[in-house]
N, C-alpha and C positions, 0 to 999 in steps of 0.2 A: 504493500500500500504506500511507504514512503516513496518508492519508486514513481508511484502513478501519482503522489500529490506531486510530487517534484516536477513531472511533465506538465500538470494542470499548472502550478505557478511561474513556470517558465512561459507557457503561453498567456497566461495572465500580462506576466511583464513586458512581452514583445509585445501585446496590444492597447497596450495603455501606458506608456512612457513615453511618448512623441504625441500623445494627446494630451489638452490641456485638461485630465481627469486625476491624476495624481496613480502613481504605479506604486507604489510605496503604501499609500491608501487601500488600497486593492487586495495588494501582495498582502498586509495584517488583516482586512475583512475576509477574503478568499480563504484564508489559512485558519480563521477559526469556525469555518465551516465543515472543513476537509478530514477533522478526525485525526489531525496532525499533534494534538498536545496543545492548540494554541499558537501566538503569534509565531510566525518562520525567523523572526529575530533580525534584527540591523544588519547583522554579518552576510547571512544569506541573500537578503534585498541586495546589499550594498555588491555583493560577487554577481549576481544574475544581470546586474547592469553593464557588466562587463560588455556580457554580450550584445548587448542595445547598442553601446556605444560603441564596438568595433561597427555594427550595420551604418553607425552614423559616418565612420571611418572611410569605409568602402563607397557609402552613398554620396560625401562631397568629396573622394579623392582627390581628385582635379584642384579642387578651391584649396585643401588643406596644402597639398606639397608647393601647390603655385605660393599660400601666405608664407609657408619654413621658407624656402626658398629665396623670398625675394626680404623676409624680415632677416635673415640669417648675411643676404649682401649687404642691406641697408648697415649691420654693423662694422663689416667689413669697408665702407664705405663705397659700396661699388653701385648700390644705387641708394635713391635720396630717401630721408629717414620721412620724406611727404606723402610717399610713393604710396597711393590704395591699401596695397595686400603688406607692406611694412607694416603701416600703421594697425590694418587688422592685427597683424602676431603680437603688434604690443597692446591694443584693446584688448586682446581675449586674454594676453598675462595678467593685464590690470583688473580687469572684469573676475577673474579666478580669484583674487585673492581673497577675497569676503565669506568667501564662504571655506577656502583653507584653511583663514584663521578662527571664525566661530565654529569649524568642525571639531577643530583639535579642543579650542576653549570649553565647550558645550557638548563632549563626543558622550561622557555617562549620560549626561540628562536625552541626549538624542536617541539611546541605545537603550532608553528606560522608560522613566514619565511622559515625556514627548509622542511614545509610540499607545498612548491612550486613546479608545477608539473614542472617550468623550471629545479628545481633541483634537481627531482626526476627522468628526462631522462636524462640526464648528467649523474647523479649514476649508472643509468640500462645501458647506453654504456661503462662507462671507468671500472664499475668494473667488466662487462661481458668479458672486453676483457683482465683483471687481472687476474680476474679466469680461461682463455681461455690460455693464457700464464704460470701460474702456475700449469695446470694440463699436457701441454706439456715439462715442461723444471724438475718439480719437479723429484727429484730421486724414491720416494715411495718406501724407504727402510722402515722407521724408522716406529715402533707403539707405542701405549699408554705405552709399559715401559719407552720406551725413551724419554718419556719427562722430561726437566729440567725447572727448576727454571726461568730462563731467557725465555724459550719458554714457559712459561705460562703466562709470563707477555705478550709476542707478541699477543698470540692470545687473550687476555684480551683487548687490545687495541683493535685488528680487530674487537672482538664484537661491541666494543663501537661505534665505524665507522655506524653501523646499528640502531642509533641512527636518521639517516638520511633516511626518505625513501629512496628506490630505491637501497641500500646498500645491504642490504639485511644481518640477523643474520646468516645465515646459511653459508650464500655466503660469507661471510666476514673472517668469522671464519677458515673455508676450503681454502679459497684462501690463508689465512697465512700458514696455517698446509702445507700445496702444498708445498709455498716456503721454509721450513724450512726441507721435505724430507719426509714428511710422506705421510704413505699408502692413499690412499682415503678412505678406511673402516674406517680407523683411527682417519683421520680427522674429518672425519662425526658424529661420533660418540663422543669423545671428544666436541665437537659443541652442539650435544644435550644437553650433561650433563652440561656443563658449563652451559649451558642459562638458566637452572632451575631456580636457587637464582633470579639471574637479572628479568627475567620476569617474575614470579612470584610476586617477591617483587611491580615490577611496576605496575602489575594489580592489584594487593589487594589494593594497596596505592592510585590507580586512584578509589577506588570502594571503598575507605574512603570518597576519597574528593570529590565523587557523595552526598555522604549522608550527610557529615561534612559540605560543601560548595559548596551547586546546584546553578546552574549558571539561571538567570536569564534575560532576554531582557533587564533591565532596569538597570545592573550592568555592570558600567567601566569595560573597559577589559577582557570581557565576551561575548564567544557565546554560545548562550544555547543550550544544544546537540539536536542531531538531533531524536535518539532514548532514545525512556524510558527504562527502566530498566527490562519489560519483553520481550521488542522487545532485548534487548541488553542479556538478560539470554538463548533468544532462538537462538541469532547466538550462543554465547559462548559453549553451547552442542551438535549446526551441529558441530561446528569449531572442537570441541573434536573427534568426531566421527570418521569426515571426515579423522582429521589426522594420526588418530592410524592406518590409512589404510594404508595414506600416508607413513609413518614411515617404514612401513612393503617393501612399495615397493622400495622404495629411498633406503633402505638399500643391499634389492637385485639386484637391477639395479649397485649399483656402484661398485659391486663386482667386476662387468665383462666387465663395459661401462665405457667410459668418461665421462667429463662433457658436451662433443660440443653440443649437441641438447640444452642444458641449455644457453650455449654461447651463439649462435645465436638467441637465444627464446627472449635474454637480448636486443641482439643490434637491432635487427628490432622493437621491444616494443619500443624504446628508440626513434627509428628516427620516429616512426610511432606519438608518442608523439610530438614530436617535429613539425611534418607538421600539427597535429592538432591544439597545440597553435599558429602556426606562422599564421595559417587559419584561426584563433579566434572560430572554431569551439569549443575548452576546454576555459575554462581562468586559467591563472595560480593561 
């Protein structure tokens, strides 16, 4: 059975991580349905992203190696520090930081209290209905040239926010780019790339401290995961799979839709959560 929730939350994650529904959200609702013991834990979320984020990898190759590339001359001085794709590689170092440094600052309370489904529908209604406001009042002039300095610290922040289940990285990120004027393609897109570093970084680092410091029943302050490490390797490549589809379609759809069906997908989640714990049917 671990085996088959392990598939069920892999494909959890590849279709709902590039949606602005929160994956993390999902991933602890899904998992205290599934006869798993309860939440699938930080650790596990934080490695199945892995796989999201290589589809994101594969999905802007082009964009990514063309930003290393020309930010990696730009030092070299070989071309100018003005240059588009320079300044993207130093956007998305500056954009990273906020949430590197509140991970590390805030990583027990993240890994703990934070992961409470009280306050994981709280997140699914107030910032479904952020993003539901932002996608109606934004201008959706501005694109990836136009971002500055100060707008890359905002959305740096917004990422961090998704720190929180129920937040949502995708969702967090686009709801700032909204208020700040930008296209939806725009937003969306910047969102991907920015998340590379950060999540990345967190899944390697949680898939150190599997190996460095396995958690055991009999160690303070410890719960021992719920999946091993091939149950956890085989969501991580559905999760991959699933998402590069995802990727494909999220990008066509917001060309020519809103966010509303996202909206609403958030706030009924949210309250439908909410009559479950208030029923004791969930616990938080």
């Amino acid at each position: 059975m671990d085996f088959i929730n392990a598939i069920i939350l892999g494909l959890v994650q590849g279709l709902t991580e590039f949606l602005p529904v929160s994956s993390s959200a999902h991933i602890r609702i899904v998992g205290e349905f599934l006869g798993t013991g309860g939440d699938p834990g930080a650790r596990f979320t934080a490695i199945t992203q892995i796989g999201t984020e290589l589809a994101v990898v594969l999905y802007f190759w082009r964009d990514i190696t063309r930003i290393i590339g020309r930010w990696a001359r730009s030092l070299a001085g070989k071309v100018p520090r003005t240059d588009p794709d320079a300044r993207m590689g130093w956007l998305i170092i500056l954009g990273s930081l906020p949430i590197i440094v509140l991970g590390l600052l805030f990583q027990d309370q993240i890994e703990t209290v934070l992961r409470s489904l009280w306050i994981t529908a709280t997140m699914l209604i107030v910032f479904g209905i952020l993003l539901g406001v932002a996608d109606y009042v934004g201008a959706k002039k501005r694109r990836l040239k136009d971002i500055t300095v100060g707008h890359g610290v905002i959305y740096g922040f917004a990422q961090a926010l998704a720190l929180i289940p129920g937040v949502s990285r995708s969702g967090g990120t686009i709801t700032a780019g909204l208020f700040m004027g930008y296209e939806r393609k725009a937003a969306a897109r910047y969102a991907f790339l920015l998340a590379i570093p950060a999540v990345l970084g967190s899944g390697f680092y949680q898939v150190y401290k599997s190996i460095s410091q396995p958690c055991v029943a009999a160690a303070a302050n410890c719960t021992p995961e719920i999946f091993g490490p091939v149950e956890t390797l085989v969501a991580t490549v559905i999760a991959f799979v699933v998402g590069l589809l995802v990727i494909a379609f999220f990008m066509s759809y917001i060309s020519r839709r809103s966010f509303l069906p996202f909206v609403i997908y958030r706030i009924v989640l949210g309250i439908v959560l909410f009559v479950l714990l208030g029923t004791n049917v969930l616990t938080a």
